[in-house]
C-alpha positions, -999 to +999 in steps of 0.1 A: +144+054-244+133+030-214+136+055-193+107+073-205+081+042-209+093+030-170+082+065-158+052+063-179+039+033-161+049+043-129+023+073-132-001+051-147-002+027-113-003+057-095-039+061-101-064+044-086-083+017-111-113+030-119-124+044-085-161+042-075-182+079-072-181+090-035-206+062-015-209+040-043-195+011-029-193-023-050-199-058-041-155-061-047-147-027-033-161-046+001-146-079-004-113-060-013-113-035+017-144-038+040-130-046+077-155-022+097-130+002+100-106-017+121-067+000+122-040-023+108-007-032+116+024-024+090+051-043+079+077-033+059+098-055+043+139-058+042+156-039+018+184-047-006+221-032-007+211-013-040+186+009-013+215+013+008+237+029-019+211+057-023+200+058+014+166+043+013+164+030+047+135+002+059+132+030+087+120+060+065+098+036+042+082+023+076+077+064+092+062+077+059+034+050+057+027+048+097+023+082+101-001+085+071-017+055+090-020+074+120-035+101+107-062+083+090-067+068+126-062+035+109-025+020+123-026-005+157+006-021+161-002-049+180-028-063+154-019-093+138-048-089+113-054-068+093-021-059+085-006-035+049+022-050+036+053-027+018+076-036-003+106-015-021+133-032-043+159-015-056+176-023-085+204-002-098+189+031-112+150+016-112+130+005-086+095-013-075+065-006-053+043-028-038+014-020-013-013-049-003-036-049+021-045-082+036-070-092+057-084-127+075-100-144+049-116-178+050-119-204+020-153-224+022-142-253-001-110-264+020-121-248+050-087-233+056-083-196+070-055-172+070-043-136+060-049-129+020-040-102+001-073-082-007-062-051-022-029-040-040-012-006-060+023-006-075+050+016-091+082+012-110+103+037-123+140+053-120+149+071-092+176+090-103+194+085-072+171+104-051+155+078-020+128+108-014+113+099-045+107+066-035+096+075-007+074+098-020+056+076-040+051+050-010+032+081+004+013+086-030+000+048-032-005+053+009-027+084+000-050+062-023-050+030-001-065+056+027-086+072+008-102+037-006-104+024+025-122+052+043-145+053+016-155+017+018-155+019+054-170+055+059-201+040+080-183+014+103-155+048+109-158+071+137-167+105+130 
C-alpha cells in the first residue's frame, strides 16, 4: 500500500507549483530565479552505499543535469555563484530528490551576504531497482528548473 501513495507524491513534485503564463513574471518568480541570465555551476552531492548497490553513480547524476545545463547555455564551471545544487539519497527500495538553485543573496538587517537557496523541486518514490529512473527524474526536475529559469530570464538571455 505505500508503495502506491510514495509514487503518488513523487508525480505530484514533479510539476511545477503553479507556473506563471508565458511572460508573466512575478515579483517571487524574480527573487526566486532572476540572475540576468548568468550560467551556473553544478554540484552534485556524495552518494550513499544503498546508490551503489543499484549503480547510481555521482557521475551519471552529475552528466544528466550538466548536459541539460549545457544545452540551455546555462552551465559555467568555474562560477562560484550561482551555483544548482543535487541531491539523491538512496534508501533501500525508495529514494529522494532534491534540486535548489542558489544564488548570492544579501540580508539588509545583519548585513551578511552569502549563497541562499532561491528556488527548489523534489521527488521521492521507489525505484524498483532501476538507477535510470532516478536518473530520469533528475532530468525531469532539470527540465522544469530550465524552463523556469529561462522564462524569468528570457530578456537578460541571448537569443
Amino acid at each position: 500500500m505505500k508503495r502506491p501513495i510514495l509514487l503518488l507524491a513523487a508525480a505530484l513534485s514533479l510539476c511545477p507549483a503553479a507556473p506563471s503564463p508565458a511572460g508573466d513574471v512575478t515579483d517571487l518568480d524574480r527573487f526566486q530565479l532572476w540572475n540576468d541570465c548568468r550560467p551556473m555551476y553544478l554540484v552534485v552531492e556524495t552518494l550513499d552505499r544503498d546508490a551503489d548497490d543499484i549503480g547510481l553513480t555521482r557521475e551519471a547524476i552529475g552528466t544528466a543535469a550538466r548536459s541539460r545545463l549545457r544545452a540551455a547555455r546555462l552551465y559555467d564551471g568555474d562560477a562560484v555563484a550561482p551555483y544548482l545544487y543535487v541531491n539523491v539519497n538512496v534508501s533501500r527500495s525508495t529514494f529522494g530528490l532534491s534540486v535548489e538553485y542558489n544564488k548570492w543573496m544579501s540580508d539588509p538587517a545583519s548585513g551578511e551576504s552569502g549563497a541562499a537557496s532561491t528556488w527548489d523541486r523534489g521527488a521521492i518514490g521507489t525505484h524498483g531497482g532501476d538507477a535510470g529512473y532516478i536518473l530520469s527524474s533528475v532530468s525531469q526536475i532539470m527540465d522544469i528548473f530550465i524552463d523556469e529559469y529561462l522564462r524569468v530570464n528570457e530578456d537578460a538571455c541571448p537569443r
